[in-house]
C-alpha positions as CSV (number, residue, x, y, z in Angstrom):
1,X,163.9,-2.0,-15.9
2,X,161.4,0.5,-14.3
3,X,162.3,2.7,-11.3
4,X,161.3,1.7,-7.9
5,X,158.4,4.1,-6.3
6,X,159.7,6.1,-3.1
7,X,157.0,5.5,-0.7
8,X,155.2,9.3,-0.7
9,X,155.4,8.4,-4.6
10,X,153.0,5.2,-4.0
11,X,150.7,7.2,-1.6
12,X,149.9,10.2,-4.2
13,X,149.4,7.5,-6.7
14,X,147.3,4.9,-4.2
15,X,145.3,8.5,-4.0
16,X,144.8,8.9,-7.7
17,X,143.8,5.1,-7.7
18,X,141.2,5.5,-5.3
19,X,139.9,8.6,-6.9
20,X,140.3,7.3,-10.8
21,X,143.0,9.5,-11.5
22,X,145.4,7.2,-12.4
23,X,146.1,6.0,-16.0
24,X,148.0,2.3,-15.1
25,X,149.4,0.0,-17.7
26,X,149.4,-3.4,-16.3
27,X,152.6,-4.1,-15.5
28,X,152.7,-0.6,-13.6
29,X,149.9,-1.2,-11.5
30,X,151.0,-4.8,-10.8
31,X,154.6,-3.6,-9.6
32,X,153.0,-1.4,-7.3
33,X,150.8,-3.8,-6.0
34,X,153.4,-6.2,-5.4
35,X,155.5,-3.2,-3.5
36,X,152.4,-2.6,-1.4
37,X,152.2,-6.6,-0.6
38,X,156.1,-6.6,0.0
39,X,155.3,-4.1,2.8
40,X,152.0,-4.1,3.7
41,X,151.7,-0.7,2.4
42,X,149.7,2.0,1.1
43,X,148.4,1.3,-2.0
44,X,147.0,-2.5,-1.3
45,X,145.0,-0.6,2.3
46,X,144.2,2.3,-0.3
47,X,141.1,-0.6,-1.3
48,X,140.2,-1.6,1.8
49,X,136.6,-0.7,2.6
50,X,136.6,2.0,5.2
51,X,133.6,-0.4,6.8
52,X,135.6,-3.5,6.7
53,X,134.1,-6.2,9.6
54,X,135.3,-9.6,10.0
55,X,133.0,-12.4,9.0
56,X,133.1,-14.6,11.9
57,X,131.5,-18.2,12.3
58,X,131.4,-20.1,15.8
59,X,133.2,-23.7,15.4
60,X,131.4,-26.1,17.1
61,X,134.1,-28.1,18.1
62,X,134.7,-25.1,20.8
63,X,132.0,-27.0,23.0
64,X,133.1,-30.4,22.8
65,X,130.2,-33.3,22.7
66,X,128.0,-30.6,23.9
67,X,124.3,-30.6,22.9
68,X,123.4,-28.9,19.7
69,X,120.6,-27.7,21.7
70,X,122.8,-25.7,24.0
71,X,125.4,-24.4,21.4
72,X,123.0,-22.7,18.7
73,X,121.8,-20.5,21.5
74,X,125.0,-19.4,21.5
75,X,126.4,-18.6,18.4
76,X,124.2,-15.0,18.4
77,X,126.2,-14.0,21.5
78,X,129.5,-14.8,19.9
79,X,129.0,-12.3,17.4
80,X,128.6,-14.9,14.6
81,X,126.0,-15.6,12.4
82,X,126.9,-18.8,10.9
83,X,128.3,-22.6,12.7
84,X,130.8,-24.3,11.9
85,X,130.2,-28.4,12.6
86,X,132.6,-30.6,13.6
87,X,132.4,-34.5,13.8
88,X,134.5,-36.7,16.1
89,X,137.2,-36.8,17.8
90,X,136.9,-32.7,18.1
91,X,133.2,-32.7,18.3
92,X,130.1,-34.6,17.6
93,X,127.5,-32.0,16.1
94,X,127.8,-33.6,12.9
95,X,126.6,-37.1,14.8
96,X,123.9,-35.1,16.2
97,X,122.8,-33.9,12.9
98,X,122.4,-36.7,11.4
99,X,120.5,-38.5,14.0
100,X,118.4,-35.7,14.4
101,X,117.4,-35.4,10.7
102,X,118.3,-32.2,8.6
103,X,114.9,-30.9,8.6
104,X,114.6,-30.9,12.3
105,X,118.6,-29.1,12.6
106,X,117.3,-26.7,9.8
107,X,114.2,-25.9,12.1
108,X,116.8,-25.4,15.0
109,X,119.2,-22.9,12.9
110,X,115.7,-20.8,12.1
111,X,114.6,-21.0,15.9
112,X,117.7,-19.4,16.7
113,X,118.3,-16.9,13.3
114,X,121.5,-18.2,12.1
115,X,122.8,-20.3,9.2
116,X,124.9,-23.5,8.5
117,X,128.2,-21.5,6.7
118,X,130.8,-24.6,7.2
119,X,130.3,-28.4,7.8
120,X,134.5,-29.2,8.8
121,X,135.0,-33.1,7.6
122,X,139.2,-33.8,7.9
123,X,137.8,-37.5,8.8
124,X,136.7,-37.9,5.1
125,X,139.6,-36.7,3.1
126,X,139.4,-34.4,0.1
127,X,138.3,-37.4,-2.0
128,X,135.1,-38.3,-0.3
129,X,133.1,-35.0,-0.1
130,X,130.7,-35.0,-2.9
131,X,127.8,-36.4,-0.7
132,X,128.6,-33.9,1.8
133,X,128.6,-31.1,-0.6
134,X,124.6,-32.1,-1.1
135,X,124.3,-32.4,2.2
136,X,126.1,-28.9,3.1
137,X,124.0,-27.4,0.1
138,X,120.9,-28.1,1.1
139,X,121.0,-26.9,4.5
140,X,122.2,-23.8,3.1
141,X,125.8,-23.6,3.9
142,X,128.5,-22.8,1.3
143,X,132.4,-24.8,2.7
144,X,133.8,-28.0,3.2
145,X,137.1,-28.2,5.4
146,X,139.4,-31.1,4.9
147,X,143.0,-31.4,5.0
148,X,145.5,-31.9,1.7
149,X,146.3,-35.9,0.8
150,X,149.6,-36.5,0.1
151,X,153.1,-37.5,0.8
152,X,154.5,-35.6,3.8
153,X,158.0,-33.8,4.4
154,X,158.6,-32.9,0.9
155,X,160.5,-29.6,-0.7
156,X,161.7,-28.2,-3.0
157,X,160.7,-29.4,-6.4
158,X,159.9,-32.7,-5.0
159,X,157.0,-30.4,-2.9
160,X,156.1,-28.9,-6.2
161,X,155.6,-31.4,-8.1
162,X,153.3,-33.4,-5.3
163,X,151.2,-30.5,-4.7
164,X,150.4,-30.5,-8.8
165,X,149.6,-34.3,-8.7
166,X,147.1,-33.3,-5.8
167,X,145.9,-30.2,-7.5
168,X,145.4,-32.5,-10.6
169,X,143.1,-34.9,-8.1
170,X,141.5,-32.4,-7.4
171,X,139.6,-31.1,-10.4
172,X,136.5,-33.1,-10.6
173,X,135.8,-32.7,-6.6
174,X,136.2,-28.6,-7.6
175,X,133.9,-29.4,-10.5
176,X,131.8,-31.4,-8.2
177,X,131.7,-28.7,-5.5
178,X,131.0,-25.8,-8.2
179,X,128.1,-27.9,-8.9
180,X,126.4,-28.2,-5.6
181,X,127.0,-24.4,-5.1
182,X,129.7,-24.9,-2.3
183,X,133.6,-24.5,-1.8
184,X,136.2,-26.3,-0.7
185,X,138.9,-25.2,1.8
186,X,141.8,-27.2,2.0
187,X,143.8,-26.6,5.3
188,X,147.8,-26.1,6.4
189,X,147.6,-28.8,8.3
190,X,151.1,-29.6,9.9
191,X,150.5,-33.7,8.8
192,X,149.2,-33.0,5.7
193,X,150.9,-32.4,2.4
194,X,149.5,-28.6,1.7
195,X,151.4,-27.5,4.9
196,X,154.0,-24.5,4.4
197,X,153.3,-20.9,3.0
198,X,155.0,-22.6,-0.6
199,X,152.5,-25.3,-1.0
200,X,149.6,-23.0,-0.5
201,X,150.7,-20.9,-3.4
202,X,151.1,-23.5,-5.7
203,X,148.1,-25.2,-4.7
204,X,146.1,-22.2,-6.0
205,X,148.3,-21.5,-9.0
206,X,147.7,-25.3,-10.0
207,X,144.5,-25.6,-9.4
208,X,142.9,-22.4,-10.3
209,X,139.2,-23.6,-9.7
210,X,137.4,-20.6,-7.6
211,X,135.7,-23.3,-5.5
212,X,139.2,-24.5,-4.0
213,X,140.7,-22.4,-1.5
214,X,142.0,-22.5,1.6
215,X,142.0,-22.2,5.0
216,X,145.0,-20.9,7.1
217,X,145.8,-21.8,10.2
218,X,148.3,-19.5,12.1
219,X,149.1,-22.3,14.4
220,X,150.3,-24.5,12.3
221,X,152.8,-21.9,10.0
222,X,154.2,-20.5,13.5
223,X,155.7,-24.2,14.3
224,X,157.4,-23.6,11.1
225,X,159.2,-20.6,12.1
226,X,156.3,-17.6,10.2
227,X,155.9,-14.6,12.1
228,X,153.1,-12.2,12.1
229,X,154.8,-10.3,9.0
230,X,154.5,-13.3,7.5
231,X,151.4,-14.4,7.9
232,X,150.1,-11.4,7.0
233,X,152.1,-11.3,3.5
234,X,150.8,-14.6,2.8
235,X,147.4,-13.6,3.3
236,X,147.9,-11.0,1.1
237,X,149.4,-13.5,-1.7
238,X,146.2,-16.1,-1.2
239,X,143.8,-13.0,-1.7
240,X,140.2,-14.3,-2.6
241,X,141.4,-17.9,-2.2
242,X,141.0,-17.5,1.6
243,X,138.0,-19.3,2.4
244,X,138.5,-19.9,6.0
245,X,141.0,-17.7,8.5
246,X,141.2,-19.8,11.9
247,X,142.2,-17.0,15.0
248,X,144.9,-19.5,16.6
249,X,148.0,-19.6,17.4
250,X,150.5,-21.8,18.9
251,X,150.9,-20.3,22.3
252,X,152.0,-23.7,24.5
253,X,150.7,-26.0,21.5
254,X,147.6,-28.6,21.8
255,X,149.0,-32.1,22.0
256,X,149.5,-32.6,25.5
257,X,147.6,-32.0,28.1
258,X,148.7,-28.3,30.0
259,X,147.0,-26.0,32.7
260,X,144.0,-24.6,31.4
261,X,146.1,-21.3,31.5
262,X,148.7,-22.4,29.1
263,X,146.8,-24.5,27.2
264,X,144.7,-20.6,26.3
265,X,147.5,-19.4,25.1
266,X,146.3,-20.8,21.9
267,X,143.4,-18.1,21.9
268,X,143.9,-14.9,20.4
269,X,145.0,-12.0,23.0
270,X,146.5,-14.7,25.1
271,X,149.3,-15.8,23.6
272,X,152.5,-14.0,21.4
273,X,151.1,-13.7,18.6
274,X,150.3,-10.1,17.6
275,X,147.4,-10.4,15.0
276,X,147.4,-6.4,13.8
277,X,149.4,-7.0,10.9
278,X,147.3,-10.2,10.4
279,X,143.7,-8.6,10.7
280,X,145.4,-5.2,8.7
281,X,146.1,-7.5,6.0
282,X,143.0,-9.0,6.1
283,X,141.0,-5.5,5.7
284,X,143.6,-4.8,2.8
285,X,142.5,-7.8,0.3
286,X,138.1,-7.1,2.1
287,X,138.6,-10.9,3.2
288,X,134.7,-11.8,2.9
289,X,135.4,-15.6,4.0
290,X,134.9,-17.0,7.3
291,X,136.7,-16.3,10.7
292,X,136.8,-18.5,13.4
293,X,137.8,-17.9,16.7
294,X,139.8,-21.0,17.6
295,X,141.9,-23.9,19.5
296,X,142.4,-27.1,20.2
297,X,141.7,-28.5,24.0
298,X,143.4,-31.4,25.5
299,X,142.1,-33.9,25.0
300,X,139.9,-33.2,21.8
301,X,135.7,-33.5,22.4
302,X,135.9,-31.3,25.4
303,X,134.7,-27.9,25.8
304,X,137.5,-25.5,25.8
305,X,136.2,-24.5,29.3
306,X,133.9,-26.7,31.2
307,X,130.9,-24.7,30.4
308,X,129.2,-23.3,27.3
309,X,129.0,-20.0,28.8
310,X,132.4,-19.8,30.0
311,X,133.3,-20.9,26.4
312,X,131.5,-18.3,24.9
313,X,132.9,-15.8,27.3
314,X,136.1,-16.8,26.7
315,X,135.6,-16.2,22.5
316,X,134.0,-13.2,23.1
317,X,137.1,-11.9,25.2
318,X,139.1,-13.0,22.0
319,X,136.6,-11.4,19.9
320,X,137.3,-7.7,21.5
321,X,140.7,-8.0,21.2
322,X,140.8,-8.9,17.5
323,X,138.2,-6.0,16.7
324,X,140.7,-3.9,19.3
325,X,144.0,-5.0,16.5
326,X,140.9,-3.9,13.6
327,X,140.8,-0.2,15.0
328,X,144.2,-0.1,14.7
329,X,144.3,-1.1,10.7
């Protein structure tokens, strides 16, 4: 069995690493990079890029039934360059799309100098995508979200074994969505079988597709007892298999209606949650994929304030502090 590094020895060699110094068998460099994951430490932040900048997307679903009209304008001034659209119950942009016509929301996007990244369809399931994917495609956007089908409350091997039969489902939707030239993220939705930090893992390990990822929801993993440190070792585990990283957490929760005050403690910089380790994870694995500066109002199709520019202040005040926990990565 092969010594453990002393953490000054895993600095020198993260050094070496960076600078091509170091001569690594595999297993070597694989220890130390699980060492680094263990602890967030030097050598996995030894690659980050010393430019690193979160990739954020604008949900549509933060403006309720609002007009598409009045939310493209403001998806510039959130710092984003790419929408996310949500259908009912959380939204109806996806409504509005269609009535509209694609050409005629494709002329909108290019008035306003952003791009489709993410069409968000839990309604449909992972099963029923495939017209969507040509849909999402040709308007130029690269992810589907949906949820995991399954049976819910499992563990164990029982947990194991259902998340296989899903991944197994799965294959010619990934084959499907290679295809089309888009991804599919599959979320930790607290209802849904792909729900806990274990499922995730397996989920990729079973279904190792490149266009099947995931997208992780803090919110959700905090009701099941995951801290920060945890998220942010998970993060480092998924690795390029994050497709999506929702900026929520649980705060008060979303299921019954709260003061607007508690109900923002969903938002990041409102509520517990500290997302440095999060975001310093993040920068440690260059996370390319989407963030999305998220919550849930009560009761869903609302604005999460009354007005699309109180929304958008409101996600830009989230915004600063999430770029405030990237200085400190």
């Amino acid at each position: 069995m092969e010594a453990q590094l002393h953490p000054s020895d895993e600095s020198r060699l993260a050094k070496r690493v960076l600078a091509g110094q170091a001569g690594l068998s595999r297993r070597r460099f694989l220890q130390l990079a699980a060492l680094g994951s263990a602890n967030a430490g030097v050598l996995p932040q030894a690659f980050a890029k010393r430019d690193f900048k979160l990739n954020y997307i604008l949900s549509s679903s933060m403006y309720g039934t609002l007009p598409l009209s009045t939310i493209l304008p403001e998806v510039a001034k959130t710092g984003a360059a790419t929408i996310d659209i949500w259908p009912r119950a959380h939204g109806n942009q996806r409504e509005q799309m269609e009535k509209m016509g694609y050409d005629q929301f494709g002329a909108l996007l290019r008035q306003h100098g952003i791009r489709l990244g993410c069409i968000t369809r839990y309604d449909l399931g992972p099963y029923r995508l495939q017209n969507e994917m040509k849909v999402c495609a040709k308007l130029g956007g690269d992810q589907l979200i949906c949820g995991g089908s399954g049976p819910k409350g499992l563990s164990g091997d029982e947990l194991k074994k259902a998340v296989g039969t899903f991944a197994e489902k799965m294959k010619p939707h990934a084959e499907a969505a290679e295809s089309a030239g888009v991804k599919i993220g599959i979320e930790n939705h607290s209802s849904n079988l792909i729900n806990t930090p274990d499922s995730l893992k397996w989920l990729l390990e079973f279904a190792p597709s490149k266009s099947l990822g995931i997208a992780m929801a803090p919110y959700h993993l905090e009701t099941l007892g995951q801290a920060a440190t945890d998220l942010a070792r998970l993060i480092r585990q998924l690795g390029d298999r994050l497709f999506m990283f929702y900026a929520w957490q649980y705060g008060m929760g979303c299921m019954k209606k709260l003061p607007k005050e508690q109900e923002l403690l969903q938002m990041p910089g409102r509520g517990k949650l500290d997302f440095t380790p999060i975001i310093r994870s993040l920068k440690s694995i260059n996370y390319s994929g989407y963030t999305a500066i998220f919550m849930h109002p009560v009761p869903r199709g609302i604005p999460i304030l009354p007005t699309a520019a109180k929304t958008t202040a409101e996600i830009n005040r989230a915004r600063s502090y999430l770029e405030k926990c990237l200085t400190k990565s």
